[in-house]
N, C-alpha and C positions, 0 to 999 in steps of 0.2 A: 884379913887385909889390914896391913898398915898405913893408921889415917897419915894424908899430909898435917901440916903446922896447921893451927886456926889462930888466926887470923894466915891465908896461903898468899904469900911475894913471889913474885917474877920480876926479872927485871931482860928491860928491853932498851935495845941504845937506838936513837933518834937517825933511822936515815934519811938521804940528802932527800929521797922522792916526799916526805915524809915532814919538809919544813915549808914554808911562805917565800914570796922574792926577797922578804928580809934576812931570812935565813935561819929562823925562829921558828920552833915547830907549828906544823896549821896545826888550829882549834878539833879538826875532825880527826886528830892521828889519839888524842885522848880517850874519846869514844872507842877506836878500834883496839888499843889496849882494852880498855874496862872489857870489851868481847875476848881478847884474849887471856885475861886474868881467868873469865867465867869458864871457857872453854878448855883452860889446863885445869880448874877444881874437878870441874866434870870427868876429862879424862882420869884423873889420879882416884879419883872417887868408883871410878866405870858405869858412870850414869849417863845412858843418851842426850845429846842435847836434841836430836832429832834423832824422831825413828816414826818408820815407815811399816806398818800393819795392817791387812785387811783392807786392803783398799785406804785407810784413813793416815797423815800425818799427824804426830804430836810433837808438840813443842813447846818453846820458851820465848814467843815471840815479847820486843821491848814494849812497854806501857807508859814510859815515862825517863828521862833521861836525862844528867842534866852536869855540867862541868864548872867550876869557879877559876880560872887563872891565878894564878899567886906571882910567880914569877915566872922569868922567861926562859926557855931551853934553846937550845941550837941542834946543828948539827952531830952526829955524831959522840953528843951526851948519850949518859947512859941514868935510864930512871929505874927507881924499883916502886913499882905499883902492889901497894898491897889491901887485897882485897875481904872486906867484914860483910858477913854473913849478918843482917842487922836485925831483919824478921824472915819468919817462914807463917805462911796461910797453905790451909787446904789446896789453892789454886795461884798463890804469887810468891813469888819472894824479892825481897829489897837486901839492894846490897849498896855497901859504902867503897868505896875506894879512895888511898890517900896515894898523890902521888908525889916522890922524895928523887929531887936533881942533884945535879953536883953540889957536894960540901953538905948534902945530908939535908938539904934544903926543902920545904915542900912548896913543890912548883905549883900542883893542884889537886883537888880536892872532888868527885864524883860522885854523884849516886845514880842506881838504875833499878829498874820494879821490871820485872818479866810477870807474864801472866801463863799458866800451863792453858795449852789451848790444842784443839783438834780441828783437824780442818778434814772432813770426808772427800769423797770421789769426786762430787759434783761443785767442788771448791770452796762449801759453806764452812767457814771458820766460827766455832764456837767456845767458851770456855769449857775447860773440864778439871777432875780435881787430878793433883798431883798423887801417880803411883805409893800407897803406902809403904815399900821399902825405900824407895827415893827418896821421901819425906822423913822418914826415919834415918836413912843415912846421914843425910843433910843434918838433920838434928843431933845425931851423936858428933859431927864432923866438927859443929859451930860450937857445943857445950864443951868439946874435952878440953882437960886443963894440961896447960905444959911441967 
């Protein structure tokens, strides 16, 4: 398999549903990048973000989340969010995201901690550790050099 770039960019243009009555993107459209940056590594990578076995869910639910504003965006801008792999644990990982508006500007700045977690049949969510080729993928993906 051929890894993506590490540090992995996407870029995403700001639609109208997607800004304030200013016309400025809302605070929460940030967050849903940072989940789409995580969710194209994932696929490129072919690591489940969710998967369903034996009755039990595993996953990556968020632990912590957090955005800084820099400058404004509008409408119909287009940003490129790129997202670092900054730690890997047994059971978390933290990631950075910087995000770069028109003229190459960085509008904001992210981070987010997922915790691997399982939630059985009877809906009890617990942690658990992260699959060891997961963990290993993840690691060769964030160490390669360009």
């Amino acid at each position: 398999m051929d890894l993506p770039a590490s540090p992995l960019v996407i870029e995403r243009r700001v639609a109208f549903s997607q800004t304030d009555a200013s016309g400025l993107i809302h605070f929460t459209t940030y967050f849903t990048m940072m989940e789409a940056a995580e969710a194209e590594l994932f696929r490129l990578l072919d690591i489940p973000l969710l998967e369903e076995s034996g009755g039990c869910t595993r996953g990556f639910p968020r632990v912590d989340c957090s955005c800084q504003f820099k400058r404004p965006v509008g409408f119909d801008d287009s940003i490129r969010i790129k997202l670092h792999l900054e730690e890997l644990r047994e059971n978390r990982l933290h990631y950075r995201f910087d995000f770069t508006g028109p003229n190459g500007r960085t509008c904001a700045e992210g981070s987010m901690v997922t915790a691997y977690a399982m939630r059985d049949a009877s809906g009890r969510l617990q942690s658990a550790t992260i699959p060891e080729e997961t963990l290993s993928l993840l690691k060769t993906w964030k160490n390669q050099t360009s």
